[in-house]
MDTraj code that builds the backbone (N, CA, C; nanometers):
import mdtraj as md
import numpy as np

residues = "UNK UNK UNK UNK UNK UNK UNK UNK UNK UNK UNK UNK UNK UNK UNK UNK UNK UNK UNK UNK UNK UNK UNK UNK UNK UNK UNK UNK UNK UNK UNK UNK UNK UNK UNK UNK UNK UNK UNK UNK UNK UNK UNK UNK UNK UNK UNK UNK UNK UNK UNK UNK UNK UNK UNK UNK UNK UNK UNK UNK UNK UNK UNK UNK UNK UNK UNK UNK UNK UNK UNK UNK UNK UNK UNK UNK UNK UNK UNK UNK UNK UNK UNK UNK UNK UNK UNK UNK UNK UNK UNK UNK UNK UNK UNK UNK UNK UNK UNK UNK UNK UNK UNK UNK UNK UNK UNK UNK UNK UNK UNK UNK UNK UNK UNK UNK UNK UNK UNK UNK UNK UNK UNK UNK UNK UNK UNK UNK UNK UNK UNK UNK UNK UNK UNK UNK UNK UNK UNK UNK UNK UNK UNK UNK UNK UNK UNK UNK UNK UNK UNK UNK".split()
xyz = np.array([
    [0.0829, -0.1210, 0.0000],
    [0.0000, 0.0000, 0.0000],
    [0.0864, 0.1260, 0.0000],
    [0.2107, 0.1670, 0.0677],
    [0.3063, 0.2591, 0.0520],
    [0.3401, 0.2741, -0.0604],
    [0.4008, 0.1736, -0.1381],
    [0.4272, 0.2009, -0.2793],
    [0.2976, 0.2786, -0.3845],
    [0.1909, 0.2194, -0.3413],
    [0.0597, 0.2907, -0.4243],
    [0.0693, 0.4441, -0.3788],
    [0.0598, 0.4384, -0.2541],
    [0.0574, 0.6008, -0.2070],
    [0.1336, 0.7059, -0.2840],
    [0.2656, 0.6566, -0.2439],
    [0.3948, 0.7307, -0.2898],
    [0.3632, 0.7473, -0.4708],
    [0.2957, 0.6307, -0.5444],
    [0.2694, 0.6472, -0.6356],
    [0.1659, 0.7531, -0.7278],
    [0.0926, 0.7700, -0.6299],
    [-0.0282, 0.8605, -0.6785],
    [0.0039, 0.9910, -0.6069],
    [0.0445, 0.9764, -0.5200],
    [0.0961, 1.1596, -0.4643],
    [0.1945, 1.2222, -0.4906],
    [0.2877, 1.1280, -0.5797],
    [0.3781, 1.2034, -0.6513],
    [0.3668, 1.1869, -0.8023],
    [0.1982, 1.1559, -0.8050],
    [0.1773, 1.2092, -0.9449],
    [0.2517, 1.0919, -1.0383],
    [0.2742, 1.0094, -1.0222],
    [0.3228, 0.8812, -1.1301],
    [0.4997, 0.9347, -1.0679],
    [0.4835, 0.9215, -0.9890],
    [0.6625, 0.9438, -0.9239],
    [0.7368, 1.1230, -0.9605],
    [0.6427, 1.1571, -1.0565],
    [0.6747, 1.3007, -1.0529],
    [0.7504, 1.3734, -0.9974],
    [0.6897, 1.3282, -0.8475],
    [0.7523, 1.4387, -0.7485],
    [0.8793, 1.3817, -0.7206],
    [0.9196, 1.2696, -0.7474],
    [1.0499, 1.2376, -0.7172],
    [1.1782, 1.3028, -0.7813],
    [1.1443, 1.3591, -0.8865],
    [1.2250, 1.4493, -0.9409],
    [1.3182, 1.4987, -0.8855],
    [1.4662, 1.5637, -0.8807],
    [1.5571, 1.6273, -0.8491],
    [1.5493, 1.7814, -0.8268],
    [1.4687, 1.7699, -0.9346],
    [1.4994, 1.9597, -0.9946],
    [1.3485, 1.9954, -1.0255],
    [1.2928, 2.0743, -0.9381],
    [1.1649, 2.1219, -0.9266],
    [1.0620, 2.0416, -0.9389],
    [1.0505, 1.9429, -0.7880],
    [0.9509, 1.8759, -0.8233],
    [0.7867, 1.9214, -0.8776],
    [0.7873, 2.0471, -0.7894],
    [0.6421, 2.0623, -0.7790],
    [0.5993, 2.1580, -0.9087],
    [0.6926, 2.1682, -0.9772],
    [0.7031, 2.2600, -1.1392],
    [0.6694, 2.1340, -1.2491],
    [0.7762, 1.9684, -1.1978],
    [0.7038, 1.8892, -1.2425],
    [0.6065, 1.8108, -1.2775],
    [0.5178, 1.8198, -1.1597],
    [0.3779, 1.7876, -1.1054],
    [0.2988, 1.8435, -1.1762],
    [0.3176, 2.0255, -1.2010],
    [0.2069, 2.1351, -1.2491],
    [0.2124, 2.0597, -1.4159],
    [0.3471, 2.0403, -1.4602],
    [0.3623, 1.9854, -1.5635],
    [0.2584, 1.8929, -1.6000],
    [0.3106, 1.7382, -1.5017],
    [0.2106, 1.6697, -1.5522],
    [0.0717, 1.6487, -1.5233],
    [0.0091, 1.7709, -1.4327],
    [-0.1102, 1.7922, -1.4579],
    [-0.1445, 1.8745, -1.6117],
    [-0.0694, 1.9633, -1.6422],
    [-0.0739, 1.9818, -1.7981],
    [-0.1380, 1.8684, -1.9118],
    [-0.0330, 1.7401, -1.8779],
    [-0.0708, 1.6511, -1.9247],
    [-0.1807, 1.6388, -2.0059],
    [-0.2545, 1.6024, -1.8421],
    [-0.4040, 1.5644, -1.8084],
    [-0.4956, 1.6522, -1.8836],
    [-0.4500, 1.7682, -1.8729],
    [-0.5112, 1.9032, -1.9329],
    [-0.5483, 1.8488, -2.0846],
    [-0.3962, 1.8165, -2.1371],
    [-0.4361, 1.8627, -2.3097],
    [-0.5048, 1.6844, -2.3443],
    [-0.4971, 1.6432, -2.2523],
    [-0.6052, 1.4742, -2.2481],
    [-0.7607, 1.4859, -2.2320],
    [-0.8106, 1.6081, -2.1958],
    [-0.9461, 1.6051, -2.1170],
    [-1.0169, 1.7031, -2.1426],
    [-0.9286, 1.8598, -2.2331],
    [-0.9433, 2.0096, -2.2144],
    [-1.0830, 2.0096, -2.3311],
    [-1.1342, 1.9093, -2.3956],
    [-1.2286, 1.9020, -2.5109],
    [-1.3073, 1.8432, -2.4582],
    [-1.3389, 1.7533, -2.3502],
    [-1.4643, 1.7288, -2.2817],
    [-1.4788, 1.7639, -2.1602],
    [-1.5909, 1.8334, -2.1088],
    [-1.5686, 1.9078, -2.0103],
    [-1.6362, 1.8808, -1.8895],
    [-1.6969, 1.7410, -1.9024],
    [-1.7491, 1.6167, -1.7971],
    [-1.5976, 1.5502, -1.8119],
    [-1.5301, 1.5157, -1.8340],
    [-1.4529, 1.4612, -1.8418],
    [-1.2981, 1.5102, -1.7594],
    [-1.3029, 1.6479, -1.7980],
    [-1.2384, 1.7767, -1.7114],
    [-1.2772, 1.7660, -1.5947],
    [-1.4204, 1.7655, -1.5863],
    [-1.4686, 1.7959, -1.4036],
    [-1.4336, 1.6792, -1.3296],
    [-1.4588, 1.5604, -1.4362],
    [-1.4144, 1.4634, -1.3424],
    [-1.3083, 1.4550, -1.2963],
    [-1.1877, 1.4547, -1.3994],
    [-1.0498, 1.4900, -1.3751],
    [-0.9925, 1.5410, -1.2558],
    [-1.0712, 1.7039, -1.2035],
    [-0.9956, 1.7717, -1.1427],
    [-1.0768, 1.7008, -0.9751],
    [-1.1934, 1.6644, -0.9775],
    [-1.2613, 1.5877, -0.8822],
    [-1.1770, 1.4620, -0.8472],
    [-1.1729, 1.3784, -0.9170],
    [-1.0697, 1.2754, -0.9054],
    [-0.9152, 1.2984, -0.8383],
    [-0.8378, 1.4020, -0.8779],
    [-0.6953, 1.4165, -0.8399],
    [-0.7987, 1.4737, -0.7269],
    [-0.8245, 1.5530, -0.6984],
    [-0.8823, 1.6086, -0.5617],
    [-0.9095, 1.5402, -0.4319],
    [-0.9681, 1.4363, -0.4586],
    [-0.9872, 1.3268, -0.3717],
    [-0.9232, 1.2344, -0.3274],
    [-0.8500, 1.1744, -0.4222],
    [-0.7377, 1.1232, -0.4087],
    [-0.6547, 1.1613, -0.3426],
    [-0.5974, 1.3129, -0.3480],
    [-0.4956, 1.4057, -0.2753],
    [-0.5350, 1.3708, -0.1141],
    [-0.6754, 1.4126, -0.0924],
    [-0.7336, 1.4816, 0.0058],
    [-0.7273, 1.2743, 0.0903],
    [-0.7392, 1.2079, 0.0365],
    [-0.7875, 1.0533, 0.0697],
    [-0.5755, 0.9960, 0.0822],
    [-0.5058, 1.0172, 0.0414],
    [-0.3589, 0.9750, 0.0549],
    [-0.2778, 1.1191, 0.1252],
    [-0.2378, 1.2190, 0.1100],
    [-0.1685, 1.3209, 0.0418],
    [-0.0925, 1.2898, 0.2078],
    [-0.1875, 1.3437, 0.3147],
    [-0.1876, 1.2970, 0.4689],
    [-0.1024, 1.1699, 0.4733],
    [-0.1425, 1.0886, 0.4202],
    [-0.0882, 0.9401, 0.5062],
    [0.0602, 0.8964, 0.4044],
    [0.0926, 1.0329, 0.2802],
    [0.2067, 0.9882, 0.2009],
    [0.2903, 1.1250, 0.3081],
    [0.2636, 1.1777, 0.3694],
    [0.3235, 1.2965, 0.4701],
    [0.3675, 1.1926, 0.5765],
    [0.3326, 1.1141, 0.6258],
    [0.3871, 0.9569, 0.7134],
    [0.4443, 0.8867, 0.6676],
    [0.4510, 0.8765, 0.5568],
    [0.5742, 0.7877, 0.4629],
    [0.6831, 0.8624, 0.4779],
    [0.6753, 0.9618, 0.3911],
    [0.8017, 1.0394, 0.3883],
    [0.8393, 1.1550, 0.5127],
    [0.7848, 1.1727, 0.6027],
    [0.8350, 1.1773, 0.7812],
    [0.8154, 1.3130, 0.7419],
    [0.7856, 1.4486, 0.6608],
    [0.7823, 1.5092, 0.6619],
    [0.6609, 1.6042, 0.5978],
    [0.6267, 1.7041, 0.7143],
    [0.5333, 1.8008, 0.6355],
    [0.5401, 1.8526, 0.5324],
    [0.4151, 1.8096, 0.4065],
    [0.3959, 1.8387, 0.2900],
    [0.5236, 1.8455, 0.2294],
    [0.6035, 1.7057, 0.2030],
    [0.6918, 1.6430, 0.1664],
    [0.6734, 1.7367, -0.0096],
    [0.8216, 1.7035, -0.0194],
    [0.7942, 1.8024, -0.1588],
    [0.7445, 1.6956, -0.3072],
    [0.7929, 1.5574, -0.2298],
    [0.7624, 1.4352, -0.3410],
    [0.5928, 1.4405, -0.3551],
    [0.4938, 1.5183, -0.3166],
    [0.3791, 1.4736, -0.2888],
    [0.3461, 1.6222, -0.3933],
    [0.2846, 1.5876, -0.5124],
    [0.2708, 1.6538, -0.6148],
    [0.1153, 1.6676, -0.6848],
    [0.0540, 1.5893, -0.6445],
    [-0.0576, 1.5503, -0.6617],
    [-0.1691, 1.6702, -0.6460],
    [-0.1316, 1.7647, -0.5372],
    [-0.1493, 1.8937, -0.5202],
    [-0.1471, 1.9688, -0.6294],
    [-0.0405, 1.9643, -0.7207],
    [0.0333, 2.1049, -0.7837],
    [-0.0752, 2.0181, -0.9290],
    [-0.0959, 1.8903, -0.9792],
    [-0.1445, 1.8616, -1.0358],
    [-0.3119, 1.9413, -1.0957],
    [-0.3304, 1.8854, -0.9493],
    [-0.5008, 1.8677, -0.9574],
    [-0.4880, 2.0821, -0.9989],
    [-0.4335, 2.1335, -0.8786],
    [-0.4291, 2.2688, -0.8909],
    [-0.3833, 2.3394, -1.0599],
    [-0.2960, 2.2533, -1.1246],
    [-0.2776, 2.3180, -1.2650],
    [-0.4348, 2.2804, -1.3155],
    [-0.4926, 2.1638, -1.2962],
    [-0.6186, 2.1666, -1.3882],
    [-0.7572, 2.2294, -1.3373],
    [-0.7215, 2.2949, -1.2262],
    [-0.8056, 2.4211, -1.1761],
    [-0.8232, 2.5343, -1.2246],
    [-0.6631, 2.5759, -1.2578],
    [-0.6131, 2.6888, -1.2886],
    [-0.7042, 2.7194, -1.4579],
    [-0.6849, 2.5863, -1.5928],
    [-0.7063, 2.6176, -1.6586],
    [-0.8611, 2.6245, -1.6596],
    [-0.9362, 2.5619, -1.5869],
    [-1.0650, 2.5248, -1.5783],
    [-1.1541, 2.6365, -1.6830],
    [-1.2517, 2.5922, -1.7470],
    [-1.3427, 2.7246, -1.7988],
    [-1.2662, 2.8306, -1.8634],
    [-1.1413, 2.8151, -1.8590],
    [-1.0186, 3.0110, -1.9507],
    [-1.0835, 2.9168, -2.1348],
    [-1.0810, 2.9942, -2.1992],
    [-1.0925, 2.9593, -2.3271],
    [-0.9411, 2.9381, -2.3824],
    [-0.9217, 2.8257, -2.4530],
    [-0.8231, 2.7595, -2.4989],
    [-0.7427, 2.8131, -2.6033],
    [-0.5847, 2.8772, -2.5566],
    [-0.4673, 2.8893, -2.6334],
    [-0.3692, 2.8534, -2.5710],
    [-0.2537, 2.8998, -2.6778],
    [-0.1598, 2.8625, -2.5909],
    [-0.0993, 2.9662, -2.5326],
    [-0.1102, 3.0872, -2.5263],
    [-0.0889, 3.1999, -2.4634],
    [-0.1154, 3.1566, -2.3152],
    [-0.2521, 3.1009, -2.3404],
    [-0.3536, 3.0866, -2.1913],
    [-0.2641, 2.9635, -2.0921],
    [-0.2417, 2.8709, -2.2103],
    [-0.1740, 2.7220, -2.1405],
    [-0.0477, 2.8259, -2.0509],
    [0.0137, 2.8690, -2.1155],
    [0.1893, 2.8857, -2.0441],
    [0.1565, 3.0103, -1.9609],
    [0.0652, 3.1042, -1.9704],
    [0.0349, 3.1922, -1.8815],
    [-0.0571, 3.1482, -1.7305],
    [-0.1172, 3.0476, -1.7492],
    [-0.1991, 3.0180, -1.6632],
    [-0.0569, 2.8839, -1.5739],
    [0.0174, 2.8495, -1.6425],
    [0.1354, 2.7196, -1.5584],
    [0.2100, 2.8366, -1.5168],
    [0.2508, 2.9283, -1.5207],
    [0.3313, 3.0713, -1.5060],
    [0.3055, 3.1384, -1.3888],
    [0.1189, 3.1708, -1.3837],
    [0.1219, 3.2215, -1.2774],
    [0.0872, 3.1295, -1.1342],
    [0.0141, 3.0185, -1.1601],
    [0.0133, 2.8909, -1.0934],
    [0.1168, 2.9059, -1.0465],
    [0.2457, 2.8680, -1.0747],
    [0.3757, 2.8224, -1.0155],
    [0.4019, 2.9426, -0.8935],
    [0.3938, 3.0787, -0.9548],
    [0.4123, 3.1907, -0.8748],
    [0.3190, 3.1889, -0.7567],
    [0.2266, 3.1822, -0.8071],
    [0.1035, 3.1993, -0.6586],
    [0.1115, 3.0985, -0.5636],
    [0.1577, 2.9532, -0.6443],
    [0.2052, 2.8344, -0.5706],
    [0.2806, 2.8808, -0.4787],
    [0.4170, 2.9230, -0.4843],
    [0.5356, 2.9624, -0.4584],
    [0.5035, 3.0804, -0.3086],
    [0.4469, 3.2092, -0.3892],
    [0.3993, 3.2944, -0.3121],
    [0.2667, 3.3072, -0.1809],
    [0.1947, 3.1809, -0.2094],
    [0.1072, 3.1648, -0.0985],
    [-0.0465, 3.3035, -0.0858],
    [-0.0430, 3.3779, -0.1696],
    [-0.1496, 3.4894, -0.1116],
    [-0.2593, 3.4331, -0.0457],
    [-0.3405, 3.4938, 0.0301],
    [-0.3802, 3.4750, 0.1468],
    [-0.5030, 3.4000, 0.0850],
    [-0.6075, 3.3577, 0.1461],
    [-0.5695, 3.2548, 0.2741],
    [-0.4465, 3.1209, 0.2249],
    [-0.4312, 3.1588, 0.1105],
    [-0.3400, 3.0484, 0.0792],
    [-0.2230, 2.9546, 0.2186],
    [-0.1689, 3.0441, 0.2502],
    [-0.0698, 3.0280, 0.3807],
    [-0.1272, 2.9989, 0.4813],
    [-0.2231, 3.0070, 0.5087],
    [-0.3330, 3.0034, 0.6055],
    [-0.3621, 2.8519, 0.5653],
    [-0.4218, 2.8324, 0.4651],
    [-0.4588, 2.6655, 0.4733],
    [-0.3017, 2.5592, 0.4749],
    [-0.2252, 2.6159, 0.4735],
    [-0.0886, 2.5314, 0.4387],
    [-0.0388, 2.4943, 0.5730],
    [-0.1136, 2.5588, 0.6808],
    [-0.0861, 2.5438, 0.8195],
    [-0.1981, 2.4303, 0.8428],
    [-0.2866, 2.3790, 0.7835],
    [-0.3726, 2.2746, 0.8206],
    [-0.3347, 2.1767, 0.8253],
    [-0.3145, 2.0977, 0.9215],
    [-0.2592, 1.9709, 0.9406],
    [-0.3162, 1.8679, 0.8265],
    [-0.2509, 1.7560, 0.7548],
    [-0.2632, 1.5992, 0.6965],
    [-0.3066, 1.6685, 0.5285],
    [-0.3462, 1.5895, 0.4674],
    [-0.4477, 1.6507, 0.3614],
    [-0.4466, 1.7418, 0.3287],
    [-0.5553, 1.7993, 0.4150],
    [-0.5986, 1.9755, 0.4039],
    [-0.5090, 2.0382, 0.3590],
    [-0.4057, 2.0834, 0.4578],
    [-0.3046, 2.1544, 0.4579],
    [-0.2095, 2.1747, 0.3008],
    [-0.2405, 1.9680, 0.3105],
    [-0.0838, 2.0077, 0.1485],
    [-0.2159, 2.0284, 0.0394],
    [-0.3168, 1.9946, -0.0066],
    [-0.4340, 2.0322, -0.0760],
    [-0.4941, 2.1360, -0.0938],
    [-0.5454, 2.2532, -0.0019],
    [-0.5951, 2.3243, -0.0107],
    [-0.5424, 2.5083, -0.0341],
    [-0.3760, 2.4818, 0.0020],
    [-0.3180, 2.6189, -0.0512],
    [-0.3234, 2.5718, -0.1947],
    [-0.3139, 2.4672, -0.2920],
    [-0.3159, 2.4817, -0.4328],
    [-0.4133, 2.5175, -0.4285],
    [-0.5691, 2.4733, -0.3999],
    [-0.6711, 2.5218, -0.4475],
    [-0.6984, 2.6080, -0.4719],
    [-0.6295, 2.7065, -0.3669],
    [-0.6220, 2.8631, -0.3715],
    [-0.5332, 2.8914, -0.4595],
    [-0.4559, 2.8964, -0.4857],
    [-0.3819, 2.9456, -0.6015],
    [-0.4118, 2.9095, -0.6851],
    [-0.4831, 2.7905, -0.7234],
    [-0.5388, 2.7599, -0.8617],
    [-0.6582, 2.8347, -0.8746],
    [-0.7334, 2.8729, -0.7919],
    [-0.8666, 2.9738, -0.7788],
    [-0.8231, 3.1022, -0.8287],
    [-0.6928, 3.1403, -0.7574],
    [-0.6461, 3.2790, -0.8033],
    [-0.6398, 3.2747, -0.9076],
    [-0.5496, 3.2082, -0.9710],
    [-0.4683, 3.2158, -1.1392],
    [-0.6146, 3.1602, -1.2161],
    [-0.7226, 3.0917, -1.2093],
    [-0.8100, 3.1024, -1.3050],
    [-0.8910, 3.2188, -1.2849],
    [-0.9379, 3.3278, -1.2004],
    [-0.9702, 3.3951, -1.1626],
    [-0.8859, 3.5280, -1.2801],
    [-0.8084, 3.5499, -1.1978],
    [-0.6618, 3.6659, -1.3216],
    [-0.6496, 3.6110, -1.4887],
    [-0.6732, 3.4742, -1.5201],
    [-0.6701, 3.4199, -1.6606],
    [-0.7696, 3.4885, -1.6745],
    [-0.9107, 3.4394, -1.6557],
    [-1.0590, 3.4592, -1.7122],
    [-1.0603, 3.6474, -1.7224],
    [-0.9915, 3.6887, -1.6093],
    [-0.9859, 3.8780, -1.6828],
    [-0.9020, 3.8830, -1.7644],
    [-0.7641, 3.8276, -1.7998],
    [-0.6905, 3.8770, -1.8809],
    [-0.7519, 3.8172, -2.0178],
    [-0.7913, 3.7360, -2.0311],
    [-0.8073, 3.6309, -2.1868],
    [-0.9506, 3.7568, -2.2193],
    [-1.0441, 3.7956, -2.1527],
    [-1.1560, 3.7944, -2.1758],
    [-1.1270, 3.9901, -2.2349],
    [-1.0272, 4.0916, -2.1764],
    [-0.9843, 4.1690, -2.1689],
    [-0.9300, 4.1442, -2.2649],
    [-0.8425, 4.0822, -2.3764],
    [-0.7641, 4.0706, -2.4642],
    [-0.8431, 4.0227, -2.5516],
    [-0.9792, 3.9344, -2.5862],
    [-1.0463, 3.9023, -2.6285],
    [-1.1454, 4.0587, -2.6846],
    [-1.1502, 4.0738, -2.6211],
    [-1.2255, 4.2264, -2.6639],
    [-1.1749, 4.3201, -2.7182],
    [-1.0719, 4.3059, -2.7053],
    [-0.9397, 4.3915, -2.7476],
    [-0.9371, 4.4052, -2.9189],
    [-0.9778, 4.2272, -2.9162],
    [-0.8735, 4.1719, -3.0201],
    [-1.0298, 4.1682, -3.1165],
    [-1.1032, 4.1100, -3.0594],
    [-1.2311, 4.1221, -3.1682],
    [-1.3422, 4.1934, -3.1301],
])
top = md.Topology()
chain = top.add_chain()
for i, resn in enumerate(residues, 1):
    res = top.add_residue(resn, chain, resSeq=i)
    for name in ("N", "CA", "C"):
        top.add_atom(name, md.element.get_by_symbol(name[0]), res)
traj = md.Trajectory(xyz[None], top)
């Protein structure tokens, strides 16, 4: 059962990475993105699925690896990239701007972001992405929609 854990919270070993795990993670929630971004039951399920999963292991892979919100545990940065793009209308401006500011807001915590990162098991490593993935689709949907008007 450890091996499964470690498996799904680091995102197919993702997070095991050397060099930015959790940049890798956002990555291969990308993935998932350009797998799902054309059906949009399929999307919801997506981001529902990594969600639960996170929220159902993320905690008990934080006991594996002896440490709070272990950086191998990616599953977070995942589900949160396919938040981020949720509902933005599809380019690629949008793709690398929306993994861009994700990573930053990731990084930077704005509020309550930092605030949930103090929540013990789960919660804690789960719910500051949410927030930053809330933010950055939030700032996409004005900028695309603002440039959209712009443009036609």
């Amino acid at each position: 059962m450890r091996r499964r854990i470690k498996f799904i919270t680091s995102f197919f070993y993702l997070g095991h990475s050397p060099f930015m795990p959790g940049t890798i993670g956002s990555l291969g929630g990308l993935v998932v993105y350009f797998l799902v971004r054309n059906n949009e039951i399929l999307y919801a399920f997506s981001i529902l699925f990594l969600f639960f999963l996170g929220v159902l292991f993320a905690g008990e892979a934080e006991k594996i690896y002896k440490r709070k919100d272990a950086g191998m545990i990616v599953i977070d940065e995942a589900c949160g990239m396919l938040i981020s793009l949720f509902f933005v209308p599809y380019s690629l401006f949008a793709v690398i701007l929306g993994f861009l500011l994700f990573r930053v807001l990731d990084i930077l915590k704005p509020w309550p972001a930092r605030r949930m990162e103090r929540l013990t098991g789960s919660s804690g490593i789960m719910f500051d992405d949410i927030v930053a993935a809330l933010y950055t689709n939030f700032i996409l949907q004005i900028i695309i929609r603002i440039l959209i008007s712009r443009l036609g």
